[in-house]
C-alpha positions as CSV (number, residue, x, y, z in Angstrom):
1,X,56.7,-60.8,-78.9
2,X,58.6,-61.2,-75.8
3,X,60.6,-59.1,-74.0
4,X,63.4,-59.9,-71.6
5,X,63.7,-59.6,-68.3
6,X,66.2,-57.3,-66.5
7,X,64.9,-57.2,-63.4
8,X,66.9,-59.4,-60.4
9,X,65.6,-59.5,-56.0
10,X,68.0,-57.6,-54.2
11,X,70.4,-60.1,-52.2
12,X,73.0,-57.3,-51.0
13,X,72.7,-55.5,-47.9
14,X,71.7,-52.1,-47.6
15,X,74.2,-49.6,-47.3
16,X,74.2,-48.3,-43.8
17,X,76.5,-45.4,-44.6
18,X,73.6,-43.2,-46.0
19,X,71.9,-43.4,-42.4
20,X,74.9,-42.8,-40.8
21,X,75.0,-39.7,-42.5
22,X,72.0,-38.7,-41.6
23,X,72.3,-39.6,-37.8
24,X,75.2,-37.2,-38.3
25,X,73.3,-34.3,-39.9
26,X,70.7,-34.3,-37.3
27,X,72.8,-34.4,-34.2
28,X,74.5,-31.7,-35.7
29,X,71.3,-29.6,-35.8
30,X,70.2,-30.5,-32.7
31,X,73.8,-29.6,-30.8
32,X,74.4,-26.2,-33.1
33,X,70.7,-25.1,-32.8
34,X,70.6,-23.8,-29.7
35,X,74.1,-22.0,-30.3
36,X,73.4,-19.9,-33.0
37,X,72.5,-16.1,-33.1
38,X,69.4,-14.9,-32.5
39,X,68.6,-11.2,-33.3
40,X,66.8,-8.9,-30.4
41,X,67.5,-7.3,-27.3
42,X,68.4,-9.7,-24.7
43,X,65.7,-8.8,-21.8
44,X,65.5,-11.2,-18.8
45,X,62.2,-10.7,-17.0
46,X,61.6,-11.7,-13.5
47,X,60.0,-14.6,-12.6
48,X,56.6,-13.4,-10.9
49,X,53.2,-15.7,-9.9
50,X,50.0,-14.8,-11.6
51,X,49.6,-10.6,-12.3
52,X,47.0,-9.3,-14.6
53,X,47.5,-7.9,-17.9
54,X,46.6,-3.9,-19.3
55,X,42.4,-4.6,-19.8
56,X,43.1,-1.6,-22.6
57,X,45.3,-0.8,-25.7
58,X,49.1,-0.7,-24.2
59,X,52.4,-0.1,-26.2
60,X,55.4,-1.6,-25.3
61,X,59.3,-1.0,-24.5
62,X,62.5,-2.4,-23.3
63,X,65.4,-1.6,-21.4
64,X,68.4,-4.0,-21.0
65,X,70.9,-4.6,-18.3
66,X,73.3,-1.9,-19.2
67,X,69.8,0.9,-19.4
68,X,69.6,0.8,-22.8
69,X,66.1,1.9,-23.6
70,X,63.9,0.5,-26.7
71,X,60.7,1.9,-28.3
72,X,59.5,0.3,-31.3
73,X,62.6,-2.2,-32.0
74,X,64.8,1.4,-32.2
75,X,67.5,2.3,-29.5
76,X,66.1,5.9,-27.7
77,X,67.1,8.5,-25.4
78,X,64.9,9.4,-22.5
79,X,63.9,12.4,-24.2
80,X,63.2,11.2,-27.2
81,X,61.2,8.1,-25.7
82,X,59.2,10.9,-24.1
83,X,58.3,12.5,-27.8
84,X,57.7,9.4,-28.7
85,X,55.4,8.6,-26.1
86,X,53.6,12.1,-26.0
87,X,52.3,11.0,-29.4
88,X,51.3,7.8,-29.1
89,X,49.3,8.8,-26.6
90,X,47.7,11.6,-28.5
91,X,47.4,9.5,-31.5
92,X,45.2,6.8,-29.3
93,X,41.8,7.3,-28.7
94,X,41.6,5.4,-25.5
95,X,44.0,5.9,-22.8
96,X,47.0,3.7,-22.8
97,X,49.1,1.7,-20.8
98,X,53.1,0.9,-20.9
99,X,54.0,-2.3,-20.6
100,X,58.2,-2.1,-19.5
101,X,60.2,-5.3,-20.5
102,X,63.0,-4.8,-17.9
103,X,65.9,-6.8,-17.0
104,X,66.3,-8.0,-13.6
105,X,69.3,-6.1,-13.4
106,X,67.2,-2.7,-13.5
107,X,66.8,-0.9,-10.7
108,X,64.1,0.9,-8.6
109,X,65.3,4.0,-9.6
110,X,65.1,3.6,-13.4
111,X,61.9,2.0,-13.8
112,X,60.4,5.2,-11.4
113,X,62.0,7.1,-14.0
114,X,60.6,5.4,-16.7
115,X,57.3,6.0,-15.1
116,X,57.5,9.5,-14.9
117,X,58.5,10.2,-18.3
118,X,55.6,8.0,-19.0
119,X,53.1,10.1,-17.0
120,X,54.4,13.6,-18.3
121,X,53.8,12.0,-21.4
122,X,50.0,11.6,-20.7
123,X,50.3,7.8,-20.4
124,X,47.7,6.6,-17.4
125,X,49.4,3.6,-16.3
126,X,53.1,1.9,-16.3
127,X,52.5,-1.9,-15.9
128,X,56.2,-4.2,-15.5
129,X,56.3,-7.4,-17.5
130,X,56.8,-10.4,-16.0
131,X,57.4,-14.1,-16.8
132,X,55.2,-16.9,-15.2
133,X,56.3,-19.4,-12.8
134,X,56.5,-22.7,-14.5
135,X,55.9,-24.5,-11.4
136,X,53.9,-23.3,-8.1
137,X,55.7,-23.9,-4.9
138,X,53.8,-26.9,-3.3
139,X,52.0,-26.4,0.2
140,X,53.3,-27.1,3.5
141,X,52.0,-30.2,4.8
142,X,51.2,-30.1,8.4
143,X,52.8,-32.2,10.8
144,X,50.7,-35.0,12.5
């Protein structure tokens, strides 16, 4: 028995409007990617050169531009960040250390603020987070 054959080479061109749709799509992701919302607190850290880390257990907090302060992704008051901190600090078998995510924008007198509500609190050490330089400065040739 034979069957018959259906089956013809493709002679047509291939339609170019599929990839032109896809171009489209994906420089639409990559312009609209970097635009979109991104949930947190918006911290920027100073730029700083190589600084040690806590060697123990630490717990961590943020304060924004405007001194907002943050403990545990949750918006706090100083006195309650001082509760807060009493009992983590009880809680912890080993002494801890606070790592403070500040904005640039903080000042001096905030973050020794911070640290005294972090000592009263039984906390040993306040440490400020910083960002790494992404490039070192390069060394002054001397002059022949």
């Amino acid at each position: 028995m034979k069957f018959p054959r259906n089956v013809r080479t493709l002679k047509a061109a291939p339609d170019y409007a599929a990839f032109a749709c896809v171009l489209f799509l994906l420089v639409m992701f990559v312009m609209i990617g970097p635009v979109t919302y991104t949930s947190g607190v918006r911290v920027q850290l100073p730029v700083s050169g190589e600084l040690p880390g806590p060697d123990g257990p630490a717990i961590n907090m943020a304060v924004d531009a405007e001194g907002r302060l943050y403990f545990q992704n949750e918006q706090v008051s100083e006195a309650e960040l001082g509760l807060r901190l009493a009992r983590a600090a009880s809680e912890s078998a080993e002494p801890l250390t606070l790592v403070i995510q500040a904005d640039k924008s903080v000042t001096n007198d905030q973050l020794t603020r911070l640290g005294t509500i972090a000592s009263k609190a039984g906390i040993r050490d306040a440490w400020l987070a910083t960002l790494p330089r992404l490039l070192d400065t390069p060394l002054a040739r001397p002059q022949p």
